[in-house]
N, C-alpha and C positions, 0 to 999 in steps of 0.2 A: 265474600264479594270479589270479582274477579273479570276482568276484561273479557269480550269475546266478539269475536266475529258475525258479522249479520248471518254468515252461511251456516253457523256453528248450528243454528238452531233446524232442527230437526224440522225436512217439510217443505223447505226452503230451498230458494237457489237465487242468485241474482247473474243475473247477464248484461255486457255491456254494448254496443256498436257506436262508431262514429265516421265522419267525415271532416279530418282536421284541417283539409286546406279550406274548405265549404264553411266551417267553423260550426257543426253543429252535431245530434249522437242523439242516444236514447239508452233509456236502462230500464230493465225490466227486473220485478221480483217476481214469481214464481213457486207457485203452487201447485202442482198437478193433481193433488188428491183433493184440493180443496180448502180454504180457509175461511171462516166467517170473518168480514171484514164490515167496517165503517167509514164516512170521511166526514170532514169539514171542511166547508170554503169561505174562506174570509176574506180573503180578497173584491175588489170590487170591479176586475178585467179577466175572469177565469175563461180557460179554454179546455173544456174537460170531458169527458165518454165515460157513460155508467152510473153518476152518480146518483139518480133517480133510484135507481133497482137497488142501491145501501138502504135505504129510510126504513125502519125497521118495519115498519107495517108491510112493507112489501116481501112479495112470494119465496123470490128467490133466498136461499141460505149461506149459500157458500158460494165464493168467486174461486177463480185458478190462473189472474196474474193481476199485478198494477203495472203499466208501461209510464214511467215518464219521459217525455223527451221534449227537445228545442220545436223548435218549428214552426212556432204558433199553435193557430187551427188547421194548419198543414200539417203538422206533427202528428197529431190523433189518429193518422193512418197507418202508422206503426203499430198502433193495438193490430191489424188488419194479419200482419204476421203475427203474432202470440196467438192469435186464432188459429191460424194454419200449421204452424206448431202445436199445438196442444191437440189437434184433431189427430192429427198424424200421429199422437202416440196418447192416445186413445184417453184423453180426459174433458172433462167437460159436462153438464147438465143432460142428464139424460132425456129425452123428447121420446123414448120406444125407435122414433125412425132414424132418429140423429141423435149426437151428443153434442152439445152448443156449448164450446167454452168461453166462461164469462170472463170479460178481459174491459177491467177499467180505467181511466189515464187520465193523466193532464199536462197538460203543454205549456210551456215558459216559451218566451218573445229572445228568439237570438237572430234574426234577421238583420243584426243592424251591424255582425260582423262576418266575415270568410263572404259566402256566397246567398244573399237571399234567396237566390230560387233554386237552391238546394237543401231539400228539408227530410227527415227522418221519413221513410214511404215504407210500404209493407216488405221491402226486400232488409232494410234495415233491423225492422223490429224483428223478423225472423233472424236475422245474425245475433243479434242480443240474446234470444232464446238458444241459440247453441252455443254462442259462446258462458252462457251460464253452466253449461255441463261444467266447464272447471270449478275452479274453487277460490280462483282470484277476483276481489275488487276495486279496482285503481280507484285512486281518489284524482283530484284536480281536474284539469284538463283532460276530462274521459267522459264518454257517454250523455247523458243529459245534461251534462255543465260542461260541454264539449265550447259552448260558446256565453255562457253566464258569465255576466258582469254584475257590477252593483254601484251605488254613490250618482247616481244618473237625476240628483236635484237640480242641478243645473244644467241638465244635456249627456249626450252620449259625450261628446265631447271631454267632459268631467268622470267620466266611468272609471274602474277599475276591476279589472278581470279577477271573475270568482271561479266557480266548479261545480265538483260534486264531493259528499265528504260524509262518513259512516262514524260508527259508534254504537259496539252496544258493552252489555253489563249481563253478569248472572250474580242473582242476590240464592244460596240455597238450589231449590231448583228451576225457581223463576228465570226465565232468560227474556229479557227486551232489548231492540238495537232499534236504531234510528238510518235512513239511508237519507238524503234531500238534495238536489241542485239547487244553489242557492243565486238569483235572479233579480236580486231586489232594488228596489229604486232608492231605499236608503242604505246607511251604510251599516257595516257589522262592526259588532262590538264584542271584545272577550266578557262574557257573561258573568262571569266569576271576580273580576278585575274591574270590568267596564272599558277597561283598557279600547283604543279605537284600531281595529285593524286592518280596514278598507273602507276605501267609501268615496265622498266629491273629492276629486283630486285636483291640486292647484299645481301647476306645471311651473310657474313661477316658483311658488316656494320648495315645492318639489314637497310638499305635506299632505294629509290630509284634513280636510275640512268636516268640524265639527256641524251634523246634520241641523241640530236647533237652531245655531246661528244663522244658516244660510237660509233656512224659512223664514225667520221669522224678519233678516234685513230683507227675504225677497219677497214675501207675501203680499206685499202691495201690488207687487208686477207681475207675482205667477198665479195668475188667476186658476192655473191645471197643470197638475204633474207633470212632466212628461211621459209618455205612454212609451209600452214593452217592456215589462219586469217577470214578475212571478218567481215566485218559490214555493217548489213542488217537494212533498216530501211521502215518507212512510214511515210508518211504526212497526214493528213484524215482532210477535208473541209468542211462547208455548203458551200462556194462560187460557183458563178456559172462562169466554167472553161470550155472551150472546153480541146481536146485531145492536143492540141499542146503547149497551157499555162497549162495543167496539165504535163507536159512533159519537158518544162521551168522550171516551179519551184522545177521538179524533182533537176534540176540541178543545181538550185540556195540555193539549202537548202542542198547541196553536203560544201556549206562553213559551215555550222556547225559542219561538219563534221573535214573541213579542220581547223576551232577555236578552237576542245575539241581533236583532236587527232595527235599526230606529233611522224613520217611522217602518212598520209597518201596518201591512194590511190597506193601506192606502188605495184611491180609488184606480189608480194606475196598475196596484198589483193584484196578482189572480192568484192569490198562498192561499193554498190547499194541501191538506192532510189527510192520508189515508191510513190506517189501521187493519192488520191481517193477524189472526189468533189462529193456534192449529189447537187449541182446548185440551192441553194435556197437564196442564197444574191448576188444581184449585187453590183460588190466592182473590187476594182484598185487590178488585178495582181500581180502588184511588191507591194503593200500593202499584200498581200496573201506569198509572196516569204520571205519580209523581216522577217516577224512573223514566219515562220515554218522554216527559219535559226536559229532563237533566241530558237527554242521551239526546235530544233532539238539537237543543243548544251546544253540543261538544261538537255535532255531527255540522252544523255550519259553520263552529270558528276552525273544524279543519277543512270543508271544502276550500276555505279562503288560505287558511296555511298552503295546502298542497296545490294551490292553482300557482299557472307559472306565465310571465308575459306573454303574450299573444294578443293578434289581429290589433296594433298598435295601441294597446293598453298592459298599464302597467300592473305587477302583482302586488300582495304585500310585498315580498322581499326587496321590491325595489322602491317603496318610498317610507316617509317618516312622518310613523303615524304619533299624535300627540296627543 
């Protein structure tokens, strides 16, 4: 068993672009030959492109990128470049006349800091596509958690700046990794520990605030979340997955989500998980499920590690979490 890089795995590329004074970016994973993929969305605010065409009954087999980014449903226009990439160097569903590449995404709510009406557009998501020729993936303050925040139960106000944040594993020859920008209305917690490591932030105490407590004293008066969260993620595989166990462990690796962040899934947030397998190790599904929950919760308590202050929100490293 042994660490590894999301790029590590054969098939694969990730790319990032952003807009840091704007406060917002996109990341794309990256496919060019093709990967059979799945999602789940559980959230009950999603902003998302493609998801229909995953449901295993349906025709299509293989996708060739996931874009995440900020933006809203402004942001979905950054798939519009991984389109125009992936044409230009010849991948995509073959039609006889054309080759249509399948490119599907979801977008997490950062409007609320840098610039709202600057949002990830087709010139972006094509920067994300080439800068994935490298081989680097920043975490924190980069690409689709260029403006994610979290702890937003009592207002932006109370937020604390999150990110973007990887993780993967090779067990033998299986490899899974985890990529997510994590966006959430509640706060994160070390999964292992429970330990609290972002979340409502009290300016006064200079701490953060336990998510249960503040429900549950404010439940009388908060009749509805406040709105713009989402946490978007991905799963990326060798295993070999049809469409409907890559669409299982979409859902199964929604518990990492449910380990590193409380509440979620909430009706304010649009957490959604995508799943890409390039089918080169035959291996146990729920062996595939278990590993990309574990790698899923690692891959949020570091977006939160490597996020750094910005757009007058604090990081972890700067308050005291209890």
């Amino acid at each position: 068993m042994k660490e590894i890089k999301i790029t590590d795995i054969k098939g694969f590329q990730v790319g990032q672009a952003e807009n840091q004074k704007a406060g917002t970016g996109c990341t794309v994973i990256l496919c060019r030959d093709g990967a059979v993929a799945g999602v789940d969305v559980r959230g009950g605010g999603p902003a998302t492109r493609e998801t229909d065409l995953l449901h295993p009954i349906n025709m299509v087999q293989k996708i060739h990128a996931v874009m995440l980014s900020g933006g809203s449903a402004y942001g979905l226009d950054a798939a519009s470049g991984a389109m125009q990439y992936l044409e230009e160097h010849g991948a995509g569903f073959d039609m006889q006349v054309a080759k249509v590449p399948i490119v599907c995404g979801a977008s997490l709510f950062d409007l609320s800091v840098g610039d709202a009406h600057v949002r990830p557009d087709k010139e972006m998501g094509y920067a994300a596509c080439v800068d994935a020729e490298n081989d680097t993936v920043l975490e924190g303050n980069h690409g689709a958690g260029t403006g994610a925040s979290v702890g937003k139960l009592l207002g932006f106000e109370h937020a604390m700046k999150s990110g973007i944040g990887t993780c993967g594993i090779q067990v033998g020859d299986l490899q899974v990794a985890a990529i997510v920008a994590v966006n959430a209305c509640g706060n994160v917690v070390d999964y292992e520990t429970n330990e609290l490591l972002a979340g409502v932030y009290d300016s006064h105490s200079g701490s953060v605030l336990k998510a249960q407590d503040v429900l549950f004293q404010q439940m009388d008066a908060l009749r509805k979340l406040p709105e713009g969260n989402t946490t978007i993620g991905c799963i990326v595989t060798n295993a070999k997955l049809d469409k409907a166990q890559c669409t299982k462990i979409a859902g199964i690796a929604h518990n990492g989500y449910a380990r590193a962040i409380h509440p979620v899934h909430t009706m304010s947030d649009g957490d959604s998980i995508f799943v890409l397998s390039s089918g080169e190790v035959e291996v146990m599904a729920d062996a595939v499920g278990m590993l990309a929950t574990e790698m899923m919760a690692k891959a949020i308590k570091r977006a939160v590690l490597h996020a750094e202050s910005a757009y007058g929100l604090p990081a972890h490293s700067d308050v005291i979490c209890k």
